[in-house]
N, C-alpha and C positions, 0 to 999 in steps of 0.2 A: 352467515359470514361470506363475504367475498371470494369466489377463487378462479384461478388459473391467472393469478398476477406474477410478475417479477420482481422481486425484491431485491436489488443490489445495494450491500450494506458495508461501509467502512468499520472497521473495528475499535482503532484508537483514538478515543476525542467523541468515538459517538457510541460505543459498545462498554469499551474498558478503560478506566483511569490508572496511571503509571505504570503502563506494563503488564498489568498481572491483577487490579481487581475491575473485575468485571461485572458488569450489572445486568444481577440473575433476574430482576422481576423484567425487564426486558427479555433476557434471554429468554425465559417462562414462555412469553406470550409470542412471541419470535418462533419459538420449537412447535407451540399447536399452529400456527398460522403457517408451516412450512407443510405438512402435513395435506395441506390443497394449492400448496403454491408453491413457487418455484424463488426461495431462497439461495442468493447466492454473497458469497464474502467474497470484497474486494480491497483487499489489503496491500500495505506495501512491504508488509511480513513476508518471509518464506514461511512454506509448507509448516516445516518443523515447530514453529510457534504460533503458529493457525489451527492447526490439524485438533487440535485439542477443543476450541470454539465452534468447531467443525461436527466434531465429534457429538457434543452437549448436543448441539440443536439437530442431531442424529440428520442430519443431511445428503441427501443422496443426489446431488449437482455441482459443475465443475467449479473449482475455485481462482480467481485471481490473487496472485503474489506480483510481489515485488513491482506494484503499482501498474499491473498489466505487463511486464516482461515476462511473466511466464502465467500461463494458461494452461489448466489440465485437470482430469477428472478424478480423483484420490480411489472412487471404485468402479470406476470403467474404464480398464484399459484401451477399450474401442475409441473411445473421444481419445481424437489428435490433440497431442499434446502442442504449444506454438511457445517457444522461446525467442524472445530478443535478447539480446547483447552486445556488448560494446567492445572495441578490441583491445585484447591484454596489454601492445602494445602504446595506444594509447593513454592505458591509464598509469604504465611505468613512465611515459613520459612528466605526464602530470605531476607525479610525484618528485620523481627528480631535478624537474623544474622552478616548482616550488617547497623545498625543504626550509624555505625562511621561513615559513608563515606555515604550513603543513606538521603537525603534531604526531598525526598518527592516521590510518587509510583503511579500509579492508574492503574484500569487495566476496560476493557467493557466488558460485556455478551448483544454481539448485541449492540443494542442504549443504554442499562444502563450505567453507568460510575462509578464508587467505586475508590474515594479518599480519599487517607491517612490521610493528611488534609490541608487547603484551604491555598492559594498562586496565589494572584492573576497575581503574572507574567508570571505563565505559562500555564493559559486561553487562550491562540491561541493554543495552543495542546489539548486541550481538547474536543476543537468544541461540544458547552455546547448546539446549536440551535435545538431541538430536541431530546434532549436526558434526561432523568432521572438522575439525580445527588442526587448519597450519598458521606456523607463523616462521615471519622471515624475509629475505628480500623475496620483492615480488618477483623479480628474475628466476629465481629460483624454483619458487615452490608454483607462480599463477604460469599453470602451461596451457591453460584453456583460457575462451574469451569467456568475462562475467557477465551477470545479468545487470550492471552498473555497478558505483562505489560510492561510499560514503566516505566521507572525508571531515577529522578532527583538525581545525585549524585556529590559531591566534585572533582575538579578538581584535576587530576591526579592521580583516582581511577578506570580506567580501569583496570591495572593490577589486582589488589584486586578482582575483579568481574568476569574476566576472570577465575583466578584461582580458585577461591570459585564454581563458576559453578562447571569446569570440574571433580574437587574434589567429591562435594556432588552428581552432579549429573547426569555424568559417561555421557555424550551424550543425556540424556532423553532431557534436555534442551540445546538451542544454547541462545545467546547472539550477539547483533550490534550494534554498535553504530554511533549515528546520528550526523551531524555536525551541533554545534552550538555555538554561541559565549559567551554566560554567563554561560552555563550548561556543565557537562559531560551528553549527553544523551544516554538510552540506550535503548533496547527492547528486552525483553527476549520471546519465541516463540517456539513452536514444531520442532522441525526436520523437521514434512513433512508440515508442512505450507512453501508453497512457490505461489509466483504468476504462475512457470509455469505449479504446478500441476492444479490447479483451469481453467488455459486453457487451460489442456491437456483435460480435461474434455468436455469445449462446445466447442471446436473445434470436438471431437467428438459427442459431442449434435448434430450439426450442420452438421456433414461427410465433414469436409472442406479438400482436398486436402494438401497436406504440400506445395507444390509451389503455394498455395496462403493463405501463413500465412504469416502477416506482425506482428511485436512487437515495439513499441516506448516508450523510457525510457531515465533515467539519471542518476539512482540512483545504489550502489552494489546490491539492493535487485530487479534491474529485469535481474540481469547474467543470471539466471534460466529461467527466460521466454525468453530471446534473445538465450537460446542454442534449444529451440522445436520450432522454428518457422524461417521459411527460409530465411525472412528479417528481420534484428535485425538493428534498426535505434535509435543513439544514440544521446542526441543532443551535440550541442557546449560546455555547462556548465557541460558535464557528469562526472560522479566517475571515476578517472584514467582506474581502475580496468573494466568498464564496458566498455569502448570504443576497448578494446581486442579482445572484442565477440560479437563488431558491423558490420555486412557488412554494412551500412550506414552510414558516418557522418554528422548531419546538421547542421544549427546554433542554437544559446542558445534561450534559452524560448526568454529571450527579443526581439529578433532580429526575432522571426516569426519563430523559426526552422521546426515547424511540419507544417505548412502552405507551405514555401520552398520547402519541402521535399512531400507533397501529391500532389502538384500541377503537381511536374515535375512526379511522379512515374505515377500517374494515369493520365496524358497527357491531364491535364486540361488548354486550351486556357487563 
């Protein structure tokens, strides 16, 4: 078997479907291939509902959250930890500004959580298991800057949010948004948060060769780590957009795509 590779691996869309099932026969073959290589999750989860996926594939390498805002190593306190975020004052403007079309908000500093206020439907984004939960005006309770926010908003208010950004505020902040069927979802986030600055980072922690950088994803937000890493493997169910700047196609999470896809790379029997 192949080793001293880097693996940088998305979780949702190419690891786990709705949240919470996850696909063991990949994970299986993911945890022996970690074992001579250098496994790492780049998620747009925090800690607290990673840590657990983390745990399975017994990993001993830093992890990326919250789509490269936060970077840091779960059991070496010696790796510097690197935080991005946005400012609190910012994001009370956003809200206040737009409460026509604005639903509901929350944003994390690390495992905290700070919610506008409560709504139990949209409790599977929030991954409540470990984490400190406020809710209330954000004036109040967000006294620190987050690692960005998510934003529940009226269907057919992306325009509105689009243009209010770039208006107030000029590039400082970007805007995404997520596919979902009851909500317009969005997330608002730093310019330089991305997942492939955060691996550009332990890939040189690490001095890993660029021809043995692999990235797997599904999502618009790992274009950025599939452009610094020499195999960019995409799966079946991927964002139109991200299968462009895939040298890999595999099958979709259901169908085993990253288990497909590592067995035959690493020339596993």
């Amino acid at each position: 078997m192949k080793k001293g590779y880097l693996i940088a691996i998305d979780l949702d869309g190419t690891l786990i479907q709705g949240f919470d099932n996850y696909d063991k026969l990949s994970f299986e073959l993911l945890s022996k291939i970690a074992k001579d290589n250098y496994v790492v999750i780049a998620t747009g989860r925090p800690l607290r509902s990673s840590k657990y996926y983390y745990d399975i594939l017994n990993l001993n390498t830093p992890i990326i959250n919250y789509n490269g805002a936060l970077v840091h190593h779960p059991k070496d306190p010696d790796f510097q930890k690197s935080m991005i975020t946005v400012d609190r004052n910012d994001v009370i403007k956003i809200l206040n500004d737009n409460l026509n079309v604005i639903n509901n908000i929350f944003c994390e500093v690390e495992d905290d959580i700070f919610l506008y206020k409560k709504q139990d439907e949209i409790n599977s984004y929030l991954h409540l298991d470990g984490g400190n939960l406020f809710i209330g005006d954000f004036q109040d309770i967000l006294k620190e800057n987050p690692n960005g926010a998510i934003v529940f908003s009226k269907v057919g208010s992306e325009e509105q949010l689009e243009k209010y950004l770039l208006k107030e505020f000029k590039g400082k902040l970007k805007i995404r948004f997520w596919d979902d069927a009851n909500y317009v979802v969005s997330e608002i986030y730093s310019p330089i948060t991305s997942k492939a600055n955060g691996l550009k980072r332990i890939i040189e922690y690490y001095n890993i060769p660029y021809e043995k950088t692999i990235s797997i994803g599904d999502g618009h937000n790992d274009i950025e780590m599939f452009n610094v890493t020499k195999y960019s493997v995409a799966m079946g169910n991927s964002h139109p957009m991200l299968l462009e700047h895939a040298t890999h196609i595999t099958k979709s999470v259901a169908e085993n795509g990253v288990y497909h896809f590592l067995k035959q790379f690493f020339e596993i029997k």
